[in-house]
ZAMARGU-4260 file (C-alpha; in steps of 0.2 Angstrom, whole numbers, plus 5000, padded with zeros to 4 digits):
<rodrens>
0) 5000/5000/5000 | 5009/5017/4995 | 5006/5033/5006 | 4993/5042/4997 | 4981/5025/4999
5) 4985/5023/5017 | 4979/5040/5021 | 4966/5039/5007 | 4956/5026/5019 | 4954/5040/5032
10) 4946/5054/5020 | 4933/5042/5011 | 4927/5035/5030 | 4923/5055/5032 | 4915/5056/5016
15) 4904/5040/5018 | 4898/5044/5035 | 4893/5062/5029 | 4884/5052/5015 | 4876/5040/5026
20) 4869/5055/5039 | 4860/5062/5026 | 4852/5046/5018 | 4846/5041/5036 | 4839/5057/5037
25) 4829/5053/5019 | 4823/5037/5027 | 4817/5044/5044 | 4806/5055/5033 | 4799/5040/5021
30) 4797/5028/5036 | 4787/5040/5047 | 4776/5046/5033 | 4775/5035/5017 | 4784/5018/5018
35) 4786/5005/5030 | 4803/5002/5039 | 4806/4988/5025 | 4801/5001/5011 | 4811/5014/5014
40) 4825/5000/5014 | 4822/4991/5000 | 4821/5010/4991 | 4841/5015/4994 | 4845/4996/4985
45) 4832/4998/4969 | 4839/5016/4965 | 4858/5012/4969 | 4862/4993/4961 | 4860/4998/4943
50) 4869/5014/4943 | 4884/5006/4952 | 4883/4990/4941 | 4882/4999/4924 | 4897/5013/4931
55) 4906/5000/4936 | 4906/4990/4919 | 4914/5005/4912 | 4926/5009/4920 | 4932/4991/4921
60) 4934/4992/4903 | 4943/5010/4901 | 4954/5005/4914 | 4959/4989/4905 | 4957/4979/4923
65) 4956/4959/4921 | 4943/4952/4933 | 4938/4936/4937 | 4925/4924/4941 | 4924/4930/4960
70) 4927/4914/4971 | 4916/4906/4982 | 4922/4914/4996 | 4918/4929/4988 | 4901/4925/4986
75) 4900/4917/5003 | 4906/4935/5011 | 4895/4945/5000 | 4878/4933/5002 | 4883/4936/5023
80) 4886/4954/5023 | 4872/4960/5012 | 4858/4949/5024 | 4864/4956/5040 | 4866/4974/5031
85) 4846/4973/5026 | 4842/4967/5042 | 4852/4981/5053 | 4844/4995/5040 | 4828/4988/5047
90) 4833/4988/5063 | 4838/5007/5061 | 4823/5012/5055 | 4811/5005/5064 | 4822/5012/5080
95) 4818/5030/5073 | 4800/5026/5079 | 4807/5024/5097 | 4821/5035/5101 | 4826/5052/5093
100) 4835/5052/5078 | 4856/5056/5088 | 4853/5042/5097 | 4846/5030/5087 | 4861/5034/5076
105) 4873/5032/5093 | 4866/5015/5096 | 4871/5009/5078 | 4888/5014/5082 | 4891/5000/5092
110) 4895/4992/5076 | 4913/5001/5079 | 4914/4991/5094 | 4908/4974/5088 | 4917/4974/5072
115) 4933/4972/5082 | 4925/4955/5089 | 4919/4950/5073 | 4934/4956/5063 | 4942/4942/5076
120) 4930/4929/5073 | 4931/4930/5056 | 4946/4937/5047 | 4959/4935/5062 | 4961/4954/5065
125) 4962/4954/5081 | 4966/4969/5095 | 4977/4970/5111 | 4974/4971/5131 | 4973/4992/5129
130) 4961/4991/5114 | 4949/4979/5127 | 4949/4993/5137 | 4942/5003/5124 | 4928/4994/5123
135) 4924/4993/5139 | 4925/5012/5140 | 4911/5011/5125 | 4899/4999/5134 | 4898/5012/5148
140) 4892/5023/5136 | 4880/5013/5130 | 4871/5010/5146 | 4872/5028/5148 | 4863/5028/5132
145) 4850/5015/5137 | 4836/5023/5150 | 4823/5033/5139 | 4821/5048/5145 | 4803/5047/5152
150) 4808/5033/5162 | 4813/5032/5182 | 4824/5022/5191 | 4839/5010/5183 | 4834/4994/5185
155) 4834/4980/5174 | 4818/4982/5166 | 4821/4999/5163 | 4837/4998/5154 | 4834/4984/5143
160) 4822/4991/5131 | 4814/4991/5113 | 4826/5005/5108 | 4841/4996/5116 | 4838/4979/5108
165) 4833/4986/5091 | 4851/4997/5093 | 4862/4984/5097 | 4856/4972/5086 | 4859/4984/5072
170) 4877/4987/5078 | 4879/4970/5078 | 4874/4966/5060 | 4882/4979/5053 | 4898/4974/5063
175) 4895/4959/5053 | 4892/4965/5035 | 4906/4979/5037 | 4918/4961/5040 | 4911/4953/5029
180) 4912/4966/5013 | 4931/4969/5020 | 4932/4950/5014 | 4922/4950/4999 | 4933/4962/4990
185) 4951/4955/4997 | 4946/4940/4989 | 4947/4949/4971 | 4963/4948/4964 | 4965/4965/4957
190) 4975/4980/4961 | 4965/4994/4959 | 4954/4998/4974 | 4942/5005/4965 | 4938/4990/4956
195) 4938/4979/4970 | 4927/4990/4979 | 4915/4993/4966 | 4913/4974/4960 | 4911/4969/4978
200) 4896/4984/4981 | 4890/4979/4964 | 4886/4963/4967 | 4880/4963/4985 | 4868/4979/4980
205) 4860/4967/4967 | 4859/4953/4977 | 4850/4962/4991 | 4838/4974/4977 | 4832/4957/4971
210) 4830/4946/4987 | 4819/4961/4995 | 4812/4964/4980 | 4806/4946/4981 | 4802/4948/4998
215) 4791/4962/4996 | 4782/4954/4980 | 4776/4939/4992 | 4774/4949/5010 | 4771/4966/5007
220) 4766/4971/4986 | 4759/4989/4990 | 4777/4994/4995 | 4784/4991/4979 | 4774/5003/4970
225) 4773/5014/4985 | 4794/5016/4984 | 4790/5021/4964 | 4777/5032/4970 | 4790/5043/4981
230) 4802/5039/4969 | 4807/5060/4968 | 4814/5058/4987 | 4818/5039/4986 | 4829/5042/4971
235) 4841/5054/4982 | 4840/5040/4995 | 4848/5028/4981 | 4863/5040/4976 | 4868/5044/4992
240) 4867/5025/4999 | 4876/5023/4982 | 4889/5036/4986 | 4892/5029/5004 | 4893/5013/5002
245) 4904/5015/4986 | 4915/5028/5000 | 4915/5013/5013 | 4919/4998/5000 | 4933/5007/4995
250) 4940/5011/5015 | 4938/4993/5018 | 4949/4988/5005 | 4961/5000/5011 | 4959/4996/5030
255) 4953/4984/5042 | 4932/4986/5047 | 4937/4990/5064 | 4948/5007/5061 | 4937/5013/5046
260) 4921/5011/5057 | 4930/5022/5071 | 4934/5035/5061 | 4917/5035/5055 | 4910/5040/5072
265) 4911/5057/5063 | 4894/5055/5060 | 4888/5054/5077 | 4892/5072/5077 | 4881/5076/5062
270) 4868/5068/5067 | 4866/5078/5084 | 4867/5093/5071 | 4853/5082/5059 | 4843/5078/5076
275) 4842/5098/5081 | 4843/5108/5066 | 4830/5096/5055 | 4820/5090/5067 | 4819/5099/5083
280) 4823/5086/5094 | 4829/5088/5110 | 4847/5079/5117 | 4848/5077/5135 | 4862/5081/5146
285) 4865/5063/5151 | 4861/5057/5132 | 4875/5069/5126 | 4888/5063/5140 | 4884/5042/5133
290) 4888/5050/5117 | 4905/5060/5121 | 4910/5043/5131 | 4906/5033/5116 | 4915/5045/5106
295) 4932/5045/5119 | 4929/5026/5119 | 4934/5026/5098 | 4945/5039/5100 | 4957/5027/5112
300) 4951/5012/5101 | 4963/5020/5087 | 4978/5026/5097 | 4980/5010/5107 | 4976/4997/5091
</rodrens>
């Protein structure tokens, strides 16, 4: 890897979470008001696959690049992080209904604390004793973040909650799928980042427009015509989950999930700023401090790992 790529990684992990705040803010409007938490998913893959699939046919053949028949592995990777990427997009949506809109998008976070597990269990990157302590810095912010507002006392039952396990299961697939993608596209053997990037998001985008396009056709028809209906806003969903993803491939094939995700808490920041300025919701004091420990949680991640 040459200097420009390994600082490369860092810049496009900003650009993608700037990209995804605003997407999730599309889809907290769809889903309160026109389309169903599976709708207003199944709308960022139906206007994102075919742009990145035919954009991505041509630059392979300006650039010349020679790409294989992926390998099962490929496949394996792709089929695994695109499931648990639908299902944590549902999970996120469906938590807007719950919790304000910061920390719903806080509690997806958690992903940058998973991913270190997962990133273990799956591809062998592992972390040391301080990054561990990391963690357990980010769990406290977590359980910070897990009383509702409205509710008193700190016991069990009130901290283990609707919004909590709708948050930490989405944490939890996405910590999968970013993994997963990260070995999706080191399994193509071609230089060019771009390429391995956009062939990996080409085929998983496809894969998931069809199987939720299926899904809807048997469980939930209206929805389909519904996303067309809407298709003025849903469209912009589609480019810029197409411009994120494309941003977040591209850093996993220049980084380990676990680092690209932490720099990525960026966006926990603008989507306090979303939360406020867009939808007048209120933050409180304790929510903000689960946030800023969460945040100083990721920020020790990357020095000690």
């Amino acid at each position: 890897m040459n200097l420009f790529q390994s600082e490369l990684w860092i810049l496009v992990s900003f650009a993608a979470a700037g990209f995804q705040t605003v997407r999730f803010l599309l889809q907290k409007v769809l889903s309160t008001a026109l389309l169903t938490p599976t709708g207003a998913t199944f709308a960022r893959f139906v206007y994102s696959a075919p742009i990145i699939v035919v954009a991505m046919a041509g630059y392979v053949k300006v650039s010349g690049a020679q790409v294989a028949f992926p390998s099962v592995d490929f496949w394996a990777y792709s089929v695994m992080g695109g499931l648990a990427q639908v299902l944590a997009t549902i999970c996120v949506v469906t938590l807007f209904k719950t919790r304000n809109f910061a920390v719903g998008i806080t509690f997806k976070k958690t992903e940058v604390i998973l991913s270190v597990a997962v990133g273990l269990i799956l591809l062998g990157e592992g972390v040391s004793l301080a990054a561990f302590g990391a963690i357990a810095l980010g769990l406290v912010g977590v359980l910070l973040l897990s009383k509702p507002p409205d509710v008193a006392g700190w016991g069990l039952g009130q901290m283990w909650n609707k919004g909590v396990a709708l948050g930490l299961s989405a944490g939890a697939l996405f910590a999968v799928s970013a993994v997963s993608y990260r070995g999706a596209s080191l399994e193509i053997a071609v230089a060019d980042p771009i390429v391995r990037a956009g062939v990996t998001l080409g085929a998983v985008t496809t894969m998931q427009m069809i199987g939720m396009g299926m899904w809807l056709w048997w469980q939930d028809r209206a929805q389909i015509s519904a996303v067309w209906r809407v298709r003025r806003v849903a469209v912009w969903i589609g480019l810029l989950s197409l411009g994120g993803s494309f941003c977040w491939f591209l850093a996993f094939t220049l980084q380990t999930a676990a680092y690209v995700k932490a720099v990525g808490q960026v966006e926990l920041v603008l989507s306090l700023l979303v939360s406020i300025l867009f939808f007048s919701e209120r933050v409180s004091w304790r929510e903000l401090t689960g946030i800023a420990v969460l945040c100083a949680s990721i920020v020790l991640l990357i020095l000690v790992t």
